[in-house]
C-alpha positions as CSV (number, residue, x, y, z in Angstrom):
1,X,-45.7,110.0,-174.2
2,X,-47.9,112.6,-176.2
3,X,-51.1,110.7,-175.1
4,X,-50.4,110.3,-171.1
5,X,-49.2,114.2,-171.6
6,X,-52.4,114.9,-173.1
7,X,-54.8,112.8,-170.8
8,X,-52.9,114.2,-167.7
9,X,-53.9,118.0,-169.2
10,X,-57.5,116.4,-169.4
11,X,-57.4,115.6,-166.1
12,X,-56.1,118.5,-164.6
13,X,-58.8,120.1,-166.7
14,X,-61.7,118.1,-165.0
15,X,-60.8,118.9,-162.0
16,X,-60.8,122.7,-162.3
17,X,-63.7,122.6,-164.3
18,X,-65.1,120.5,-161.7
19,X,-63.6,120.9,-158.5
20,X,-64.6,118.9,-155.2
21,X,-67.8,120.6,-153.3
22,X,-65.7,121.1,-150.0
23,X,-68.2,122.6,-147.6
24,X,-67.5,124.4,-144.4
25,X,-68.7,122.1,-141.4
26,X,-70.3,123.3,-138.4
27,X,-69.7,121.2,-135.6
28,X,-72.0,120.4,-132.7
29,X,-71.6,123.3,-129.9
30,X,-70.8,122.1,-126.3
31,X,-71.2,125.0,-123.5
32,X,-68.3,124.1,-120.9
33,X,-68.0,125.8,-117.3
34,X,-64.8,127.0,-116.5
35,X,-63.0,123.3,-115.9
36,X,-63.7,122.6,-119.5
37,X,-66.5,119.6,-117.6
38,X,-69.2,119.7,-120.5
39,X,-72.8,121.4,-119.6
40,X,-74.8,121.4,-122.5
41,X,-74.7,119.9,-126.2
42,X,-76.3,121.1,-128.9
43,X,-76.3,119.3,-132.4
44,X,-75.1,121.7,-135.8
45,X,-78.1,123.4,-137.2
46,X,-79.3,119.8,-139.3
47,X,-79.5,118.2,-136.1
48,X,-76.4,116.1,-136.4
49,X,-74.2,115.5,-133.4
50,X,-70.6,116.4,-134.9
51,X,-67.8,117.0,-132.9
52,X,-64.4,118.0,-133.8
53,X,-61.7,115.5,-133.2
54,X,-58.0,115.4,-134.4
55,X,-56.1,111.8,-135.9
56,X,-54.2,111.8,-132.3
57,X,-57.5,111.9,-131.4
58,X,-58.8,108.5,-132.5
59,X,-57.4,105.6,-131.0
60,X,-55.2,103.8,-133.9
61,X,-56.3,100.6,-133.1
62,X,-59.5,101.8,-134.0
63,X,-58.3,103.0,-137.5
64,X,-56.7,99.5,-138.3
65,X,-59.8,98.1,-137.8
66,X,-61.7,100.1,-139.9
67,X,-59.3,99.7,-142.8
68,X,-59.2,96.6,-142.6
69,X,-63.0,95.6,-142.1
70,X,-63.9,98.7,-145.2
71,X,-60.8,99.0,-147.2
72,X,-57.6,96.6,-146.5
73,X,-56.3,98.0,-149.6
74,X,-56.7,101.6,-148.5
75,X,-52.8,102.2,-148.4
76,X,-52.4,100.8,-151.9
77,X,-55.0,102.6,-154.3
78,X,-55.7,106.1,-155.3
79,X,-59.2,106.4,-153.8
80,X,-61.0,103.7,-156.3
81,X,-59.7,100.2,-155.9
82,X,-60.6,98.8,-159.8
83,X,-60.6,95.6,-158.9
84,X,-63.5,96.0,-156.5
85,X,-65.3,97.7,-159.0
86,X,-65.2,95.2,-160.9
87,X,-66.1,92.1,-158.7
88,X,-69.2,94.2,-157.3
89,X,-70.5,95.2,-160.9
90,X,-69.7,91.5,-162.1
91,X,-71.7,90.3,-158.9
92,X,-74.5,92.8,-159.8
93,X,-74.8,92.0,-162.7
94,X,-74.7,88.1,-163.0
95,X,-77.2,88.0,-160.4
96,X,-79.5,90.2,-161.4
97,X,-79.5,92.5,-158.5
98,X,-77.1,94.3,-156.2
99,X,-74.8,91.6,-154.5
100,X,-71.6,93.8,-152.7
101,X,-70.8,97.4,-152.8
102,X,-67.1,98.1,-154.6
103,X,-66.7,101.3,-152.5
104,X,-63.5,102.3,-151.2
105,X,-63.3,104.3,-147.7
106,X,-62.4,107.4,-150.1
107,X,-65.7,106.3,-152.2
108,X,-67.7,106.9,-149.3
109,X,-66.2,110.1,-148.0
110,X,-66.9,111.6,-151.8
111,X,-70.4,110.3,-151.5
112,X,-70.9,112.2,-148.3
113,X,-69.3,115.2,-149.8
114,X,-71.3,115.4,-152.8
115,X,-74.5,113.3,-152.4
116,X,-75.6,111.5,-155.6
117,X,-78.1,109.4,-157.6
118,X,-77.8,105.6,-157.1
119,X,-77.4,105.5,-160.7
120,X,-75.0,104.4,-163.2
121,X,-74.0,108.4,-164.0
122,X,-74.0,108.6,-160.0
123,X,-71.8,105.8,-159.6
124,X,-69.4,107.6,-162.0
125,X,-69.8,110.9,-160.6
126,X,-69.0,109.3,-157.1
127,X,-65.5,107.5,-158.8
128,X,-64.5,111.1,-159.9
129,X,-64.5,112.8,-156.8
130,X,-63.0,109.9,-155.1
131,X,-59.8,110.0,-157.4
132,X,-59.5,113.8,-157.0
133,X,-59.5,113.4,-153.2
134,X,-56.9,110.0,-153.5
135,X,-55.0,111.4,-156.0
136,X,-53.6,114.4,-153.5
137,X,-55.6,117.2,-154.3
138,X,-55.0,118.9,-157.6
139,X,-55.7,121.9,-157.0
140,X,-52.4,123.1,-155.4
């Protein structure tokens, strides 16, 4: 009981020491006329074309696809599914090169939060931030 006590202090120790690099997105301006009918785009200031949209926003059917063709286990790990992991580093590494990705949807969102090496350290780094944002955010 001592040690889960104590790893769960670590934990909660890594993640202030560390915390997730949650940046401030600016979305893509559209210029509207008075109907709201769009007149003009223009993309944030690194040329990217983001627009805002909410979860009611998104058709659901869209959603259940792309759990289910990135991440059917989605609803049943916290952020990092070990067991792909596993399979893509055992596939790596038996054949010598890079055979599958192990990445979870939560994976990828942490890798476009906080961009990274394609390295063994990177890999790790990229694992952490996934947990903290799976694991509902720590820092409460």
């Amino acid at each position: 009981m001592g040690a889960l006590l104590l790893l769960w202090a670590g934990v909660i120790a890594a993640d202030r020491l560390w915390p997730l690099p949650l940046h401030e997105v600016n979305p893509a301006r559209v210029v509207v006329d008075e109907n709201g009918t769009p007149l003009w785009r223009f993309a944030d200031r690194d040329g990217i074309w983001r627009y805002p949209v909410t979860i009611e926003e998104v058709s659901p059917r869209y959603l259940e696809a792309l759990i289910q063709y990135e991440d059917r286990w989605f609803w049943d790990h916290p952020g990092v599914n070990p067991f792909s992991v596993l399979r893509a580093a055992w596939q790596d590494l038996t054949a010598g090169k890079v055979i599958s990705g192990g990445s979870t949807l939560t994976m990828q969102v942490a890798r476009l939060l906080d961009p990274h090496s394609r390295t063994v350290g990177g890999k790790v780094r990229q694992l952490w931030r996934a947990l903290q944002l799976g694991v509902a955010p720590l820092q409460t």
